[in-house]
Structures are given as C-alpha cells and as structure tokens.
ZADO-320661 format. One line per field, with one value per residue: chain; y, z, x of N, C-alpha, C in turn. Coordinates in steps of 0.1 Angstrom, whole numbers, m for minus. Atoms other than C-alpha are relative to their C-alpha. Example, Ala and Ser with C-alpha at 12.3 -4.5 7.8 and 13.67 -1.06 7.14 Angstrom:
BEGIN
unit	c(A; A)
n.yy	c(m12; m11)
n.zz	c(0; 0)
n.xx	c(9; m9)
ca.yy	c(m45; m11)
ca.zz	c(78; 71)
ca.xx	c(123; 137)
c.yy	c(12; 11)
c.zz	c(0; 8)
c.xx	c(9; m8)
//
This chain:
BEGIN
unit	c(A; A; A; A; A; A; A; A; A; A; A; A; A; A; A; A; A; A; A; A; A; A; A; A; A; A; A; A; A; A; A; A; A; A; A; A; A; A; A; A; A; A; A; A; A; A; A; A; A; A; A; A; A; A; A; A; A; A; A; A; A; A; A; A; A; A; A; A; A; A; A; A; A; A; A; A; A; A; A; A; A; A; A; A; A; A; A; A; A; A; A; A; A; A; A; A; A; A; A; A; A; A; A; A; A; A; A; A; A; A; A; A; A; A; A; A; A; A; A; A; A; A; A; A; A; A; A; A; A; A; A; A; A; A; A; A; A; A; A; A; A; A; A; A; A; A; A; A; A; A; A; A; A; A; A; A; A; A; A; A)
n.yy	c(m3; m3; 13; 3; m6; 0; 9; m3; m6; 10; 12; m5; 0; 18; m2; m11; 9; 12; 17; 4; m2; m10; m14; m3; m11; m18; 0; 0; m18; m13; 1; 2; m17; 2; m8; 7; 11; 12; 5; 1; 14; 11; 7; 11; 16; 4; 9; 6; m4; m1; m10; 10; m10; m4; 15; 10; m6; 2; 15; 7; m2; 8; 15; m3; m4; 14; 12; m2; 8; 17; 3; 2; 13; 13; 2; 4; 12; 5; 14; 4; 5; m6; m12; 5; 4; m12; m8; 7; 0; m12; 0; 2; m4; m17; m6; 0; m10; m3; 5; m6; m12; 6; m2; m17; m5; 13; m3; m9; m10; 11; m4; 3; 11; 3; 12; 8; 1; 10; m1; m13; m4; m18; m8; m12; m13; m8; 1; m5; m15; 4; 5; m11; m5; 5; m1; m12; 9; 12; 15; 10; 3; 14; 14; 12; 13; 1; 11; 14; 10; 5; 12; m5; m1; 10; 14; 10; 2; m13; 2; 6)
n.zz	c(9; 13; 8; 4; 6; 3; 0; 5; 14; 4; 6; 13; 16; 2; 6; 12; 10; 4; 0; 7; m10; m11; m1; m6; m16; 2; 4; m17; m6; 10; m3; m20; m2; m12; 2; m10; 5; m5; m1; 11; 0; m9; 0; 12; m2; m7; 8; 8; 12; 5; 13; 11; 11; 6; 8; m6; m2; 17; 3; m11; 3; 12; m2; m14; 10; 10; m14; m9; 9; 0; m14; 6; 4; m13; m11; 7; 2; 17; 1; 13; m1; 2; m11; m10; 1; 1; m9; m8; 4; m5; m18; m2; m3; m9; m14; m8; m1; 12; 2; m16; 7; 12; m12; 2; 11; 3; m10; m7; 17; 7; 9; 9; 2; 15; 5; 8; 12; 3; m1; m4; m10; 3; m6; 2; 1; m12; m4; 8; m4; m16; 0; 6; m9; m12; 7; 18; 12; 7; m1; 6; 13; m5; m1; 12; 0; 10; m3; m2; 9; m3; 2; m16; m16; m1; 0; m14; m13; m6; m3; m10)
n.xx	c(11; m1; 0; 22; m2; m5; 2; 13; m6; 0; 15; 10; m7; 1; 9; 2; m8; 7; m9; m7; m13; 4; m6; m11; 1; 4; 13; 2; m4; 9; 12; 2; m13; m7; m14; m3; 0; 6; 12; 4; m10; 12; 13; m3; m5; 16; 12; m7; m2; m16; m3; m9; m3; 11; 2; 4; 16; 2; m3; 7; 11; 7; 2; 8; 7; 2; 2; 16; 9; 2; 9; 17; 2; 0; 8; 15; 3; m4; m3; m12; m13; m9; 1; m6; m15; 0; m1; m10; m9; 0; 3; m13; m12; 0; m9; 7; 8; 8; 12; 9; 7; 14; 13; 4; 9; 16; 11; 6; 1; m1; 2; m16; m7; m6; 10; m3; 10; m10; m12; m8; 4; 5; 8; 5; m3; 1; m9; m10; 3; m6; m13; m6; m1; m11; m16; m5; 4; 8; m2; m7; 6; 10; m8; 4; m8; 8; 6; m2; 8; 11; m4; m9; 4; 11; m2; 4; m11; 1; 15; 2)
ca.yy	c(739; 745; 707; 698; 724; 710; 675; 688; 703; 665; 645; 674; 675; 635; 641; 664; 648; 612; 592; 594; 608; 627; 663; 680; 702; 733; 724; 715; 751; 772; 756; 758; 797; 773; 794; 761; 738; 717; 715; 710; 678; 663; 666; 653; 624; 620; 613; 592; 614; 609; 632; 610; 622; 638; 603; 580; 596; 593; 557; 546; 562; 546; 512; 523; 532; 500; 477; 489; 481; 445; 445; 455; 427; 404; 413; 409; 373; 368; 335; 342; 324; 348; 378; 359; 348; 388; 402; 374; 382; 421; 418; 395; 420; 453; 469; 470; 507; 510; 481; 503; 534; 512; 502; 537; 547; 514; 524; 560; 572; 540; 563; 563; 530; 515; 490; 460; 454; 423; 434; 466; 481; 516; 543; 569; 602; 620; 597; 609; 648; 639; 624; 659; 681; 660; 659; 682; 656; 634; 601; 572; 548; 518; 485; 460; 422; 402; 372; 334; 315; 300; 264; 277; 276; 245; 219; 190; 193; 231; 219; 203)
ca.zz	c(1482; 1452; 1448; 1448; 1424; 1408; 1405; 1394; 1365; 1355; 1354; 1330; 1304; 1310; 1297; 1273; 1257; 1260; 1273; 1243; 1264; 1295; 1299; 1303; 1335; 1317; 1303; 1343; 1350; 1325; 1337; 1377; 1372; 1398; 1402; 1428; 1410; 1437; 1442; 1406; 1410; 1439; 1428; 1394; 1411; 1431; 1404; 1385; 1359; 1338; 1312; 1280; 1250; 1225; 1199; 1226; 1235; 1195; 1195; 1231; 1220; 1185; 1203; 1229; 1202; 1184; 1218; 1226; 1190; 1197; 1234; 1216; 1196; 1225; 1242; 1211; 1209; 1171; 1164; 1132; 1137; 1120; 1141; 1171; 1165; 1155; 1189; 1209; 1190; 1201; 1237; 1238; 1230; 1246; 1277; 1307; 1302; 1266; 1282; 1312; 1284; 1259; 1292; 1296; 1262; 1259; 1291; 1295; 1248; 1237; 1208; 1197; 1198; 1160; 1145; 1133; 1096; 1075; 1068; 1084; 1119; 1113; 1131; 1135; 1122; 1155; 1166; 1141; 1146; 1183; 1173; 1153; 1181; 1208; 1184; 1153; 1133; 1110; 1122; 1117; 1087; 1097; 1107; 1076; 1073; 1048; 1048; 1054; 1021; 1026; 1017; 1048; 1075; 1059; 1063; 1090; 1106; 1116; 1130; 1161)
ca.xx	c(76; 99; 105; 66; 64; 91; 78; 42; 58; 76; 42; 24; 53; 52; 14; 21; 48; 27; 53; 72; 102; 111; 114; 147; 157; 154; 121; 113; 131; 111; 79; 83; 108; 126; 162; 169; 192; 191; 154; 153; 179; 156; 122; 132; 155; 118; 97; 127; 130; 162; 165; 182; 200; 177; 188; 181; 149; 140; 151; 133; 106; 97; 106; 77; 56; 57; 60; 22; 7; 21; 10; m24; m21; m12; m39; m68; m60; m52; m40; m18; 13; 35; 23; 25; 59; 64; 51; 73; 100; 94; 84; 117; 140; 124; 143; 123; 119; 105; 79; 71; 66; 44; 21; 21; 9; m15; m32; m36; m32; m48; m55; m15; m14; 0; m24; m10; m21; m7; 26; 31; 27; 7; 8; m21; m19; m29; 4; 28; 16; 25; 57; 65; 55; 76; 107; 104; 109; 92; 78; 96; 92; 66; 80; 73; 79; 72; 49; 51; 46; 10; 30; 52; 28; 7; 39; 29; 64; 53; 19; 33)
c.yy	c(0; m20; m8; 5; m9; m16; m1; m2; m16; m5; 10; 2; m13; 2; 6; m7; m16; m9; m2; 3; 7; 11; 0; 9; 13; 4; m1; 13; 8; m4; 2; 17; m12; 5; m15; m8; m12; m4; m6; m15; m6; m3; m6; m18; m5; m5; m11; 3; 0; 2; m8; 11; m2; m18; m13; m2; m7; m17; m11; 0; m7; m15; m6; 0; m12; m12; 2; m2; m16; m2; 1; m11; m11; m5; m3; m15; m8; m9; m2; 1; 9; 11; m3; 0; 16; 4; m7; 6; 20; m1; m5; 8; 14; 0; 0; 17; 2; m14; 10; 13; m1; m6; 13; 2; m8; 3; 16; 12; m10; 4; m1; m12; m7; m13; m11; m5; m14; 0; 14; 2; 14; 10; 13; 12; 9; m9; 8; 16; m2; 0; 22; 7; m3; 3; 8; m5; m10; m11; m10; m12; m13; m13; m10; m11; m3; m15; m15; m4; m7; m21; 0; m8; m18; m18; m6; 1; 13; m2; m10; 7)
c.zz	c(m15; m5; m1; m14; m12; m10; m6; m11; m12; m1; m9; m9; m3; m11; m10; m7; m5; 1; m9; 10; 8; m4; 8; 14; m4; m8; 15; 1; m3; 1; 14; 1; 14; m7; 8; m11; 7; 3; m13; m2; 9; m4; m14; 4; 9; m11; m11; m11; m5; m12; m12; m9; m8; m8; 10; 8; m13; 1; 12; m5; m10; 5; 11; m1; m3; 7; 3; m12; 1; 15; m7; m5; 6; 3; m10; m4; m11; 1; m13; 5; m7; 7; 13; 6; m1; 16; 11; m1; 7; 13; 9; m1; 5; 13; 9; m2; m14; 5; 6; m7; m11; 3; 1; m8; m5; 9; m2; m18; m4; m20; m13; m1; m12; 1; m7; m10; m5; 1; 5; 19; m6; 12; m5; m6; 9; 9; m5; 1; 17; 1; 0; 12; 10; m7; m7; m8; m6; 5; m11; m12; 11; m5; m7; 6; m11; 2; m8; m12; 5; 1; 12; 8; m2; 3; 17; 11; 7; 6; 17; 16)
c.xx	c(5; 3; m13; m5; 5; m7; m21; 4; 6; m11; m11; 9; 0; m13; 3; 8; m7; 7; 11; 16; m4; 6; 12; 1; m3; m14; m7; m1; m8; m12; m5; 7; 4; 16; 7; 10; m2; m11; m3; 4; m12; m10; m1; 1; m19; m12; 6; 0; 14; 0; 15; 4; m13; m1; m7; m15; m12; m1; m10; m17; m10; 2; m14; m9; m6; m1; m17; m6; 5; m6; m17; m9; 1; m16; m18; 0; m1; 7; 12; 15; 9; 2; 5; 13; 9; 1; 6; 10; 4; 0; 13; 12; m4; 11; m14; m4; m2; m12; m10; m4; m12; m11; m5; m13; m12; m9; m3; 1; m1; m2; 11; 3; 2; m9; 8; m8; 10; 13; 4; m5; m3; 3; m13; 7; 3; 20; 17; m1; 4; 11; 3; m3; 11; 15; 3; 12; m9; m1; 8; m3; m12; 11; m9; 7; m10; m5; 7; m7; m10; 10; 8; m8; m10; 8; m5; 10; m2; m14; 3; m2)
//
C-alpha cells in the first residue's frame, strides 16, 4: 500500500511542479508520511523518478522550457529559414530527456510554452512565476540571436 501511495504522491508533484523537474524523496516522504525507505526507493524507482541535483534540475529544465517553444514552432509550419535552421539546431542537440519533458510541457501546459518572436524566444509570465515557485529563483534570461542580413538569405548560392 505504502508504495502506491508512494508513487501517487510522484505524478502530483510531477503536476505541480509542471515537468520542470522531479520531486525529491523527502518531498515524496513529507507528502505520503511514508517512514518506509524502502517503499519509498521502489515506488519512486516504479514511476522512474530520479531525483537530480537542484543545478541540473535548473539547467534540464530551462532546456525543456525552450525545447517546446521550438517544438511549437515546428509544428506551426513557419517557413523562415533562420528559425528553421534555429529549431534544427535545438532539437539536434537536446538529450532525449529534456525532449521527453518539452513533449510533456507542449502537451499537457501548452500555456508555458515560450513563443518564438523575431529575435528572442519569450517566455510567459504565468511561466516564469512557475519557474520561481519550482526553484525560488528568477527565470532565466530569454534566448536571443541575432538576424540574417536580408542580403544574407537573398544570395542565389543559398537558394538551392
């Protein structure tokens, strides 16, 4: 019973946190009063929760963040060649688990998901009041680039 329990407890701090990271065992503990450590180890290792350091949590997270405003952008079918080349360039070097947390957050908090604007990726407000909650600190700066000279994108040898 207490690892059921146990494993309730991991998928509503999942929700509550929003994917940005996972809950630790003593956030688990202090939500289940499980005294078990070992039920606590099982129904964790059961739902694959692996509790990261707090920095790498921070760091997964903002790449998880910023992976699902370009999945957004994948998926609305914009055509500008620098963006493009942009959310390639992202999707190419994610980890398999900052994709599998920016599916996550694109499917089930399409609300958090960062708008891509000319030169910046945004996030929401409601995302950044999220962030602070989850971490108690300040969202992260917005990922800038800066644009392709117009004479750039118009030579003929870039048009093949």
């Amino acid at each position: 019973m207490e690892v059921a329990s146990v494993q309730k407890a991991v998928e509503e701090l999942r929700r509550e946190y929003r994917f940005f990271r996972e809950p630790t065992s003593n956030e688990v503990a202090l939500r289940t009063s499980c005294p078990d450590s070992d039920a606590l180890r099982i129904g964790m290792t059961f739902e694959h929760c692996k509790p990261e350091s707090w920095q790498g949590a921070m760091w997964l997270a903002e790449k998880a963040i910023n992976l699902a405003g370009w999945l957004h952008f994948k998926q609305s079918g914009d055509l500008n060649p620098q963006l493009v080349a942009l959310s390639n360039e992202a999707l190419d070097k994610a980890s398999m688990e900052a994709i599998r947390k920016a599916q996550d957050i694109l499917k089930k908090y399409p609300e958090l998901v960062p708008v891509i604007e000319k030169t910046a990726l945004v996030w929401s407000s409601e995302t950044k009041a999220k962030w602070v909650e989850v971490f108690g600190y300040p969202a992260p700066v917005p990922q800038h680039w800066t644009l392709w000279p117009d004479s750039l994108l118009s030579r003929s040898d870039l048009k093949q």
